[in-house]
C-alpha positions in Angstrom: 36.2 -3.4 9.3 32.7 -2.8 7.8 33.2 -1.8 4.4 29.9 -3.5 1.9 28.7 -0.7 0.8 28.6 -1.3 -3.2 25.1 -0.6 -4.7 21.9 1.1 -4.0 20.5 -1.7 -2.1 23.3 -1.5 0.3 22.6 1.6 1.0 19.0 1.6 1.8 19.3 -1.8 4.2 22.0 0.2 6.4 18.6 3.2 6.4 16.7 0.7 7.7 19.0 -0.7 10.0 18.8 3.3 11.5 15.6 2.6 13.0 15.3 0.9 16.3 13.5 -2.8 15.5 10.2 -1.6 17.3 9.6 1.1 14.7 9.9 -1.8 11.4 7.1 -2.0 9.8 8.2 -2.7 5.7 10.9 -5.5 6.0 10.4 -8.8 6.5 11.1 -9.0 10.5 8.1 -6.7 10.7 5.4 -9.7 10.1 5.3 -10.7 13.7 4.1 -7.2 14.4 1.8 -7.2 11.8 0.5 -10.8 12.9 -0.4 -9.1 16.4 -2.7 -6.6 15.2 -4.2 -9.1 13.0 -4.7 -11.5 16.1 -8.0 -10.5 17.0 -10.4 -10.1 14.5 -13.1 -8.6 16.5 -11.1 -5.4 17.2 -13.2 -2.3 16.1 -10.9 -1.1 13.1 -12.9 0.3 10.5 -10.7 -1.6 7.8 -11.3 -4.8 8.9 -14.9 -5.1 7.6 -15.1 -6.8 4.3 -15.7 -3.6 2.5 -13.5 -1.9 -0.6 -12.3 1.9 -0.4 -14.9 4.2 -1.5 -12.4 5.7 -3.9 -11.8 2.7 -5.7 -15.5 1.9 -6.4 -15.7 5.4 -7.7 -12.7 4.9 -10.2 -14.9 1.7 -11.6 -18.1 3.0 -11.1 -17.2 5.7 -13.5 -15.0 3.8 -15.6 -11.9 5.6 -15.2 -10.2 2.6 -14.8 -11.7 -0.7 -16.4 -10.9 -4.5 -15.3 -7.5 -6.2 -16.1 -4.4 -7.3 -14.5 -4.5 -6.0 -11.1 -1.5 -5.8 -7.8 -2.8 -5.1 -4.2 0.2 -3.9 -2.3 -0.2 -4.6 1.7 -3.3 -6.5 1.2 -4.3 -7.1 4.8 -7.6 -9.1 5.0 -8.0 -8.7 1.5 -11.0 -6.3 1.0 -10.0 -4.4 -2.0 -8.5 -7.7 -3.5 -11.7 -9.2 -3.2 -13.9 -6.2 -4.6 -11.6 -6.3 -7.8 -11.9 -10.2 -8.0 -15.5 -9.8 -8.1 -15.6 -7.1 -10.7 -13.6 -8.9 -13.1 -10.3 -8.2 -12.7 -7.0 -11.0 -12.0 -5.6 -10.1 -9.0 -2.2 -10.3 -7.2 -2.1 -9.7 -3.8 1.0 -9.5 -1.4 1.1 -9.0 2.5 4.1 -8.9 5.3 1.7 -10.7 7.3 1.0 -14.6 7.4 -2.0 -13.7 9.8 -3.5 -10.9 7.3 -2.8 -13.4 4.3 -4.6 -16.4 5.9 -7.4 -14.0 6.6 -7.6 -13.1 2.7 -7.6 -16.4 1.7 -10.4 -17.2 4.1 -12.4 -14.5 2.6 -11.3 -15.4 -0.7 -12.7 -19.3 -0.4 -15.4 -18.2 1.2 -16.7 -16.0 -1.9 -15.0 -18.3 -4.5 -12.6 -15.5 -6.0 -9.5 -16.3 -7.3 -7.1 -14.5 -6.1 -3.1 -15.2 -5.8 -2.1 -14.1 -2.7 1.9 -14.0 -1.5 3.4 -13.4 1.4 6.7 -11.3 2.0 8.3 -7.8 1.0 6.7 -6.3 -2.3 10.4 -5.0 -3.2 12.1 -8.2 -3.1 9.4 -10.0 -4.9 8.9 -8.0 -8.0 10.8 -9.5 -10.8 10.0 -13.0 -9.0 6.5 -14.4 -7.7 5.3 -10.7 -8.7 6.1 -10.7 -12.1 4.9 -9.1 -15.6 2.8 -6.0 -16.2 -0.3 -4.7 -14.1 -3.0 -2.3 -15.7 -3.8 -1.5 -12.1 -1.3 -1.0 -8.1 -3.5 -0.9 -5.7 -2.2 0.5 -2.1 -4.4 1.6 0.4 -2.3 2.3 3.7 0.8 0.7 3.0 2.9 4.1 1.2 2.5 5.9 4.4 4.5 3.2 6.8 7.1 3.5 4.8 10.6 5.5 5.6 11.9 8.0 3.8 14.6 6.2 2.0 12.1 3.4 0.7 10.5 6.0 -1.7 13.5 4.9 -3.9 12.3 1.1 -3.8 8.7 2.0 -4.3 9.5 4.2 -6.8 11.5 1.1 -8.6 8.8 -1.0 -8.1 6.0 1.1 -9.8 8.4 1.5 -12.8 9.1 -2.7 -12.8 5.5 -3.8 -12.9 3.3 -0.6 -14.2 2.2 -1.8 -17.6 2.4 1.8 -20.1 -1.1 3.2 -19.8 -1.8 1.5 -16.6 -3.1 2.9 -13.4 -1.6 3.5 -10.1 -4.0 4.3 -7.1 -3.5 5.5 -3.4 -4.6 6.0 0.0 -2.0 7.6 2.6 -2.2 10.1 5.6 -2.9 13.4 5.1 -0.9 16.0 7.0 -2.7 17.8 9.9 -3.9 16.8 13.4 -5.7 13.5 12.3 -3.1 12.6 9.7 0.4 10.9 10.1 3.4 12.8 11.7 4.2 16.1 10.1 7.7 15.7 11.0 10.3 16.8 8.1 12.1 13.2 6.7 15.8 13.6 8.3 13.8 13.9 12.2 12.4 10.4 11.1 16.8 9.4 11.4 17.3 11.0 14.4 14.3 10.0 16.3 15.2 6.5 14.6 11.2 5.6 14.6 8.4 6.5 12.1 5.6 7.8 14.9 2.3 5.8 13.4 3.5 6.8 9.8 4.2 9.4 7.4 1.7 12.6 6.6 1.7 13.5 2.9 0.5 17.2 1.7 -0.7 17.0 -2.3 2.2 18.6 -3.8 4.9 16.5 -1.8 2.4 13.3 -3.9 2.6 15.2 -6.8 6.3 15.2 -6.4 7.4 12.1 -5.2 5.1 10.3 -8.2 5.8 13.2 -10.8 7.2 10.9 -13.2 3.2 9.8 -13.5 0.1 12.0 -14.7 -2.3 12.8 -12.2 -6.0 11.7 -12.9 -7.4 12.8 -9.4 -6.4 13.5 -5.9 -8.5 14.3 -2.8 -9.5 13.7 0.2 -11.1 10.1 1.1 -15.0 10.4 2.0 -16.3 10.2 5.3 -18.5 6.8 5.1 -20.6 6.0 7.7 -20.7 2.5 9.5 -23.8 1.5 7.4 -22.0 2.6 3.9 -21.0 -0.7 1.7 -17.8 0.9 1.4 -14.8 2.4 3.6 -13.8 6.0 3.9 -12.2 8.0 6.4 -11.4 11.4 5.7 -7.6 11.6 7.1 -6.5 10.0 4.4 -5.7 11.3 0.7 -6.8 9.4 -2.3 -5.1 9.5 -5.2 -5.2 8.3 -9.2 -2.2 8.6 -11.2 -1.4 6.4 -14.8 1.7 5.9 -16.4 1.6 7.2 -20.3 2.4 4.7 -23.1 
């Protein structure tokens, strides 16, 4: 007889355990898949080039938020890591993937920055080798792959290691044709897979992260291959800061 149900945590393992193992992208077991689309380097996906978010160099560029203590969640190859390394700031950086972390720390030697890069589940590494306060989280494309039910352990995880006054910054899918899946959050359950990842509409943002004050939200600019900087325009950007 199954009955270990006693705490929060329980509760959201047996979520994930609703989804079929080919549709895991956030747990642990999900680093093999994550080390496949790593695999080959030369694959045209816009953000693999060495270039930060657009967004992101507009928050520095006009100084809405300034250098300090930074966390890049889902990392990848280590782009935006490596942008904030070179502007001043220390940076944290955690991946599921051993392949995206070894390509970071490629990147990283190759430009000198110094940058502490971990591999493994954000959730159950806050409070241990992600520890302290951060002025600034960072996630570009990681909220989106998400489930439902892992709000609640992001959510947990902003309020852990978001210094008072710091910033917390976004890129997801947007809802509509070239977004993510539109689909309400219980069809996610029954269809027990997350189809590519989660659209988000601006007030669903604004209510899932309400507990933060908006600074900006909009759309991501559309940059073109020459631009020193990513931007496709399916996916929301978004500034938020935690008051003192």
């Amino acid at each position: 007889m199954d009955r270990n149900i006693r705490t929060v945590e329980d509760v959201l393992k047996l979520l994930d355990d609703l989804f079929t193992p080919e549709a895991d992208r956030w747990t642990n077991d999900a680093a093999a898949w994550w080390d496949t689309f790593y695999a080959d380097r030369s694959k045209p996906v816009p953000f693999f080039a060495a270039k930060p978010d657009e967004n992101l160099a507009s928050y520095l560029d006009r100084r809405l938020i300034t250098p300090g203590r930074a966390l890049d969640l889902g990392c990848g190859p280590g782009r935006n890591a490596l942008y904030l390394d070179s502007l001043g700031f220390r940076v944290d950086a955690v991946d599921l993937s051993p392949a995206a972390v070894g390509w970071a720390e490629e990147r990283a030697r190759a430009a000198g920055a110094h940058i502490r890069f971990h591999r493994g589940d954000a959730f159950a590494l806050a409070g241990t080798e992600l520890r302290g306060r951060y002025d600034l989280i960072y996630d570009s494309g990681c909220f989106h792959h998400l489930p439902p039910h892992r709000r609640i352990s992001y959510l947990a995880l902003l309020d852990q290691l978001l210094t008072p006054g710091g910033y917390f910054a976004l890129t997801c899918f947007t809802d509509g044709e070239t977004g993510g899946s539109d689909l309400p959050d219980a069809a996610f359950y029954r269809d027990a897979r997350l189809h590519g990842g989660l659209a988000y509409t601006p007030q669903s943002l604004r209510r899932i992260f309400s507990d933060l004050t908006e600074v900006e939200l909009r759309l991501m600019r559309d940059e073109p291959p020459e631009s020193a900087y990513f931007g496709e325009p399916f996916l929301w950007t978004a500034l938020f800061r935690r008051d003192a």
